[in-house]
MARMAR-393097 format. One record per residue (C-alpha): residue number from 1; residue in one letter; x, y, z. Coordinates in pm, 1 decimal. Example, Ala and Ser with C-alpha at 12.3 -4.5 7.8 and 13.67 -1.06 7.14 Angstrom:
# MARMAR-393097
atom resi=1 | resn=a | u=1230.0 | v=-450.0 | w=780.0
atom resi=2 | resn=s | u=1367.0 | v=-106.0 | w=714.0
END
This chain:
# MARMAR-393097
atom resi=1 | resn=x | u=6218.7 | v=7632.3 | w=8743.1
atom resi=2 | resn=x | u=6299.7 | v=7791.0 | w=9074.1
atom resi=3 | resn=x | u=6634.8 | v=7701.6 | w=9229.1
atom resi=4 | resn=x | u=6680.6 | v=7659.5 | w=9584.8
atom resi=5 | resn=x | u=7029.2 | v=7732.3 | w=9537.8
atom resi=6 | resn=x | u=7120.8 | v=8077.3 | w=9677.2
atom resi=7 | resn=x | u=6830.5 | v=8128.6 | w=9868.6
atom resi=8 | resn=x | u=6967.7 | v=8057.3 | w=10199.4
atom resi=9 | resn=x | u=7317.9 | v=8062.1 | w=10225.2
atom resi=10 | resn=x | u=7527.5 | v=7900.3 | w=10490.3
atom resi=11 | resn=x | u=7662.3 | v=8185.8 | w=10674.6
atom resi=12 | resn=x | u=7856.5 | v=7991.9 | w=10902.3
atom resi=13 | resn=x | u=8068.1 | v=7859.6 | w=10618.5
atom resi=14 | resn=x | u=8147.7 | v=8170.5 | w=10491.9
atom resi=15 | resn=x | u=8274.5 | v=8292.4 | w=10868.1
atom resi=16 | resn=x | u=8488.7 | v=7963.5 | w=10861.4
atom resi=17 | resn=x | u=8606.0 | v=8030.8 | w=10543.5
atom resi=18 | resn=x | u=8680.1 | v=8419.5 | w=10584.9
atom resi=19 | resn=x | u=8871.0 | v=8272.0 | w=10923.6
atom resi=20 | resn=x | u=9107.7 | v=8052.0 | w=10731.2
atom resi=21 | resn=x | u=9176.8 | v=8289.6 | w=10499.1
atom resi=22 | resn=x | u=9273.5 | v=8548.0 | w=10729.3
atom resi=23 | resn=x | u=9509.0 | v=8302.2 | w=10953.8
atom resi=24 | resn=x | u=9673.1 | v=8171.7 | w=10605.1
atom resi=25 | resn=x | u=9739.9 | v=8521.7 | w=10526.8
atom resi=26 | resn=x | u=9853.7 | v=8573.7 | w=10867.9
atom resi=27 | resn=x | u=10120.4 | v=8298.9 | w=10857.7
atom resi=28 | resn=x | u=10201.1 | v=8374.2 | w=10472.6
atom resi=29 | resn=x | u=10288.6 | v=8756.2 | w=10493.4
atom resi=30 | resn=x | u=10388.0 | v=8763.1 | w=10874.6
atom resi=31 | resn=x | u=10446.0 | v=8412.6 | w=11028.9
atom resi=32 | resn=x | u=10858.8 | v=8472.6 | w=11093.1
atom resi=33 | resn=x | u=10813.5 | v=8842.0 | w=11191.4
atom resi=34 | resn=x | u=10799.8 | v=8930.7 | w=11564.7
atom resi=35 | resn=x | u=10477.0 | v=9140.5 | w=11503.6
atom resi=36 | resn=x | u=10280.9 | v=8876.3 | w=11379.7
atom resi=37 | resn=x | u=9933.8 | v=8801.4 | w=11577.2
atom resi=38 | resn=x | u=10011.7 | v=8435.3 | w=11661.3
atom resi=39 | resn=x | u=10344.2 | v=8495.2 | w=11778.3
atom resi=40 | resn=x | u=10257.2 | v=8799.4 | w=11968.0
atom resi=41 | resn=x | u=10075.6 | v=8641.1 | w=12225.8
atom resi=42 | resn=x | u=10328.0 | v=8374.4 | w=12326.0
atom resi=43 | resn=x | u=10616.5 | v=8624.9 | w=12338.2
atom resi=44 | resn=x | u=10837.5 | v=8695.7 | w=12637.0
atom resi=45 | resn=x | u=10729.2 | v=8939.1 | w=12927.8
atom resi=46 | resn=x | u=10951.8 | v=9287.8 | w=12857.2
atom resi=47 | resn=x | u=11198.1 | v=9346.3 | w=13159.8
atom resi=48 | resn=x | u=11075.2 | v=9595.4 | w=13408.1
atom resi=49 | resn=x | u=11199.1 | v=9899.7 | w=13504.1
atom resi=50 | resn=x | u=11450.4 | v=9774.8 | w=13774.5
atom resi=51 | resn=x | u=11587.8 | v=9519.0 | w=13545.3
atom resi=52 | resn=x | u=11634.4 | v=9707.8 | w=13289.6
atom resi=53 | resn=x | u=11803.2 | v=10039.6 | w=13511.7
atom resi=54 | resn=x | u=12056.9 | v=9745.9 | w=13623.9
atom resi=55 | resn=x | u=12154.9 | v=9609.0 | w=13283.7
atom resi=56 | resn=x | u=12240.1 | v=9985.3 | w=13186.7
atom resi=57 | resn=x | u=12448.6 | v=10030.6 | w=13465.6
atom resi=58 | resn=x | u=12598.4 | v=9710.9 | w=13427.8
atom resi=59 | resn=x | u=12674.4 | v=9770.1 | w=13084.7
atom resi=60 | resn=x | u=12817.2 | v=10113.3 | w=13116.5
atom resi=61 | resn=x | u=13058.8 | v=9962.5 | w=13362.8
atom resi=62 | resn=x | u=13121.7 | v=9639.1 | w=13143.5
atom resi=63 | resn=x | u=13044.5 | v=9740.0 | w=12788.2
atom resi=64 | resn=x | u=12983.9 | v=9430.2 | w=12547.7
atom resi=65 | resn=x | u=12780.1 | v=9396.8 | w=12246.0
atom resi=66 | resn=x | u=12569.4 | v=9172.3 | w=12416.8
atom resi=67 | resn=x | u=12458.8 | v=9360.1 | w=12715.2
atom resi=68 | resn=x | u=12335.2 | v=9629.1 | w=12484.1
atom resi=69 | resn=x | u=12190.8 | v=9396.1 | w=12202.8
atom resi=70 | resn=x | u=11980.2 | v=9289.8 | w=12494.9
atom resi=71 | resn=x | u=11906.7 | v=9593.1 | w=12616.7
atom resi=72 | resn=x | u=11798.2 | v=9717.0 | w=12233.2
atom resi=73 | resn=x | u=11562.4 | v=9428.2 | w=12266.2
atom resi=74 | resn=x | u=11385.9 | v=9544.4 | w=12573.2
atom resi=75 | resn=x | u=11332.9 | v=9897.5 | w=12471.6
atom resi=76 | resn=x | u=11188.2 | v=9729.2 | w=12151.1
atom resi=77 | resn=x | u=10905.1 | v=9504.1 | w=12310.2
atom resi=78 | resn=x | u=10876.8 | v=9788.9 | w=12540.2
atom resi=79 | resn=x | u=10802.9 | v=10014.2 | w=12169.9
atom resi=80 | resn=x | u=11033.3 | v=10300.8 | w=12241.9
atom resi=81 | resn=x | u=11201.5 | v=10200.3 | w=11905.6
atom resi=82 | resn=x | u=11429.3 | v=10571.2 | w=11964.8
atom resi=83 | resn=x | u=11639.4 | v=10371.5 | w=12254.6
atom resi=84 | resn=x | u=11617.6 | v=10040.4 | w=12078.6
atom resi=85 | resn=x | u=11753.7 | v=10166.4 | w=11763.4
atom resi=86 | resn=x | u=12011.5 | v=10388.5 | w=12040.5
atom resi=87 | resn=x | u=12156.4 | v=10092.4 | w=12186.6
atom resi=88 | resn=x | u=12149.8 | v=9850.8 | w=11898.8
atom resi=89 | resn=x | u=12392.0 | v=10137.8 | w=11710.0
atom resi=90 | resn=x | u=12644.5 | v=10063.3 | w=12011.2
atom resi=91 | resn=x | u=12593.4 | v=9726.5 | w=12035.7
atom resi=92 | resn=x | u=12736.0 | v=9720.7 | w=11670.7
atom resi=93 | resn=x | u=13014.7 | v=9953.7 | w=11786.7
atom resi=94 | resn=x | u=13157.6 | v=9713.6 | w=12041.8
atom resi=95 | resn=x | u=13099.2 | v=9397.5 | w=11823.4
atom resi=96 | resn=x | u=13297.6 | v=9590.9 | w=11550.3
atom resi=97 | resn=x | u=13575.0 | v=9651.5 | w=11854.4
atom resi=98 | resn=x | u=13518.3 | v=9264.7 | w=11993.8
atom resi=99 | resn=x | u=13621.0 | v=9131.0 | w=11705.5
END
């Protein structure tokens, strides 16, 4: 009695299986986060350098919360979190003096 059984198995199967189970994982643990791998590629193009130089200087001369939320969001996809994390703080300053 010789079974056939696990002689050869179907590797391909277990490549589609390992695949499903790493993009179920994918959208489980990290599908609403900004860092997640499907949502990564289809995200926005970070401002460049000009753009971003004029919404400083337009936002030191007219400071609002959103100027510098948006700002904090560039320096963010750009991954200096320092200046993110900079100009979120004083985005929540002048929301706190908006309101």
């Amino acid at each position: 009695m010789k079974s056939k059984l696990l002689v050869r198995p179907n590797l391909k199967l277990f490549l589609m299986a390992a695949l499903l189970i790493a993009v179920l994982h994918d959208l489980i643990s990290n599908g609403q986060s900004e860092t997640s791998i499907l949502t990564s590629w289809a995200a926005p193009k970070p401002y460049s350098d000009q753009e971003l130089a004029q919404l400083i200087a337009r936002a030191e001369k007219e400071p609002s919360s959103e100027l510098y939320v948006r700002i904090s969001e560039c320096f963010e996809r750009r991954g200096d979190l320092k200046s993110a994390r900079h100009y979120s703080r004083k985005a929540d300053v002048f929301s706190d003096t908006e309101e």
